[in-house]
N, C-alpha and C positions, 0 to 999 in steps of 0.2 A: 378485551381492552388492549392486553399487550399483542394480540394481532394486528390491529389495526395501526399503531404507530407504528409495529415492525416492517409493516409492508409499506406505509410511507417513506421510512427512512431505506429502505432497499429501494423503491422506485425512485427518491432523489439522487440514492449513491450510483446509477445506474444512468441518472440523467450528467450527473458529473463526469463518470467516464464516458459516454462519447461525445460531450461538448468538451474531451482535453483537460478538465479540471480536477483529473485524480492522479495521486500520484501511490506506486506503492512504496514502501520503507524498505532497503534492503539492509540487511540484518549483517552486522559485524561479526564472524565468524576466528577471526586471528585478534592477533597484541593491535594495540593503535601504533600507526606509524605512518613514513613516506609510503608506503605498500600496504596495503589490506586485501584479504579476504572477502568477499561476500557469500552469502546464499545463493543468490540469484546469476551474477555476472561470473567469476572471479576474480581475480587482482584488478585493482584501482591504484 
């Protein structure tokens, strides 16, 4: 059972990234401020 929805929702998440419509979350790393950190980028 939980196969079968699991591979639905990986084949929809997968139709969202290459139709553009996923976005990933990058994760705050430092204090909030005019400057942060991230995980992925660095300073913003």
């Amino acid at each position: 059972m939980y196969g079968e929805i699991k591979n639905a929702l990986i084949n929809d998440i997968e139709t969202m990234k290459s139709n553009g419509l996923y976005k990933n979350e990058r994760i705050i790393t430092s204090k909030q401020g005019a400057l942060i950190n991230t995980n992925s980028q660095g300073k913003f």
